[in-house]
C-alpha positions in Angstrom: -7.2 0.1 12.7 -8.0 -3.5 13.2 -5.1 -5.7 14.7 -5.5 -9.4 14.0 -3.9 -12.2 16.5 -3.8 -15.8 15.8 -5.1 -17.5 19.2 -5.3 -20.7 20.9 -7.1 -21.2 24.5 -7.0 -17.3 24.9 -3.4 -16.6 24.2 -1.1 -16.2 21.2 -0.6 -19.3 19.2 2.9 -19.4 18.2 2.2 -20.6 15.0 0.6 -18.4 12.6 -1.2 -21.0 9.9 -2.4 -23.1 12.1 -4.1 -21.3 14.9 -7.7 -22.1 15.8 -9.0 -18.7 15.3 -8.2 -15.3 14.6 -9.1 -12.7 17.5 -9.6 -9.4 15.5 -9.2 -6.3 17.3 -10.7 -3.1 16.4 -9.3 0.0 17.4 -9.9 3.7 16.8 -8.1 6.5 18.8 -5.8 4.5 20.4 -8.6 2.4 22.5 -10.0 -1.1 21.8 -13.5 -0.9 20.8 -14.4 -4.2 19.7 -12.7 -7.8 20.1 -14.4 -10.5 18.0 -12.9 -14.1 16.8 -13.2 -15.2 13.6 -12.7 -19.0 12.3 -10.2 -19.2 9.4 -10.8 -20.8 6.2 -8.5 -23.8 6.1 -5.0 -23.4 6.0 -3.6 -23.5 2.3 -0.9 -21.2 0.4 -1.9 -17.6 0.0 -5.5 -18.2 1.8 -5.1 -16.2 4.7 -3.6 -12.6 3.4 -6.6 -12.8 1.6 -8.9 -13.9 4.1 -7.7 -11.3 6.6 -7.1 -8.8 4.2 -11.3 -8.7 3.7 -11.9 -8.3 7.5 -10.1 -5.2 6.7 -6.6 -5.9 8.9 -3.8 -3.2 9.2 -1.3 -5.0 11.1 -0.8 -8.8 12.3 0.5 -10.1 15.3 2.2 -13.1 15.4 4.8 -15.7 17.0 6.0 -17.0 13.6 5.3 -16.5 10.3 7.1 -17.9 7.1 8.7 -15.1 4.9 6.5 -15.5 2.1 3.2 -14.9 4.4 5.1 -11.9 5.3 5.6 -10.4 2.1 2.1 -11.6 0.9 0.7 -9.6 4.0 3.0 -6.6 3.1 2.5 -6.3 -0.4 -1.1 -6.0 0.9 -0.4 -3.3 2.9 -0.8 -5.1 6.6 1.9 -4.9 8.7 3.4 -7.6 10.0 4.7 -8.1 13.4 6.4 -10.9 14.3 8.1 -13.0 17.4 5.1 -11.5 19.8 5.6 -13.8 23.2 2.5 -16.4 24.0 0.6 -13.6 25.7 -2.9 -12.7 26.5 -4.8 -10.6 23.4 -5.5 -7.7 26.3 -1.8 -8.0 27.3 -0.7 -7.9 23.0 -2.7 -5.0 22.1 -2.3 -2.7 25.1 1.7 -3.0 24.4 1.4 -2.6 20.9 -0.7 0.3 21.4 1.9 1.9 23.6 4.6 1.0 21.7 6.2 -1.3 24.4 5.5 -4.7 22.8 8.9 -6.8 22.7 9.3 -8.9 20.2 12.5 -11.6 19.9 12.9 -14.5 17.1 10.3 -15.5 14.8 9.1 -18.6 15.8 8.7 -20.2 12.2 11.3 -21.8 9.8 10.1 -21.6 6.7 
C-alpha cells in the first residue's frame, strides 16, 4: 500500500492542491518501509489523480480536498481521507495504520 500526504515544512499542508510536495509512504504488512517526497507537477484540474495515481497510491491523506478531487481519486480507486489535523507524516501514518487517526471538517470549500 502506498499512502500519499501533501506536506509543507515536514507536516500536513492543509491544502491539498497546493502543497509543496507529496511525501509518499510505502507500506507492506502494516510497517512503513520507505518514505520518499515527490515534487508535483503544477497544480491544474484533474493533474494530480493522475499524477499520484502512477506513483501507484491507494489512499490519500489530506486536510482539505474539493469534492470533485475526491471523486476523481475515487473513481480511481484511491481512497480518500480527509480533515487529517496538521500533523507530522510519522504521527499520520502510524494512526492511520492503527486505525486511530481522527479526522474532523474538510478544510477546503470548493
Amino acid at each position: 500500500m502506498k499512502i500519499a500526504i501533501p506536506t509543507a515544512n515536514g507536516k500536513l499542508a492543509m491544502h491539498f492542491g497546493h502543497c509543496e510536495k507529496f511525501t509518499i509512504v510505502n507500506v507492506k504488512n502494516n510497517k512503513v518501509v520507505s518514505i520518499d517526497d515527490a515534487v508535483p507537477p503544477p497544480h491544474e484540474p484533474d493533474v494530480l489523480p493522475k499524477w499520484l495515481g502512477e506513483q501507484n497510491v491507494n489512499v490519500i491523506i489530506a486536510g482539505g480536498m474539493g469534492i470533485r478531487a475526491q471523486n476523481l481519486f475515487e473513481t480511481n480507486n484511491i481512497k480518500v481521507i480527509v480533515g487529517a489535523p496538521a500533523d507530522s507524516v510519522d504521527n499520520l501514518v502510524a494512526a492511520f495504520l492503527d486505525n486511530s487517526l481522527e479526522t474532523g471538517d474538510n478544510a477546503c470549500n470548493h
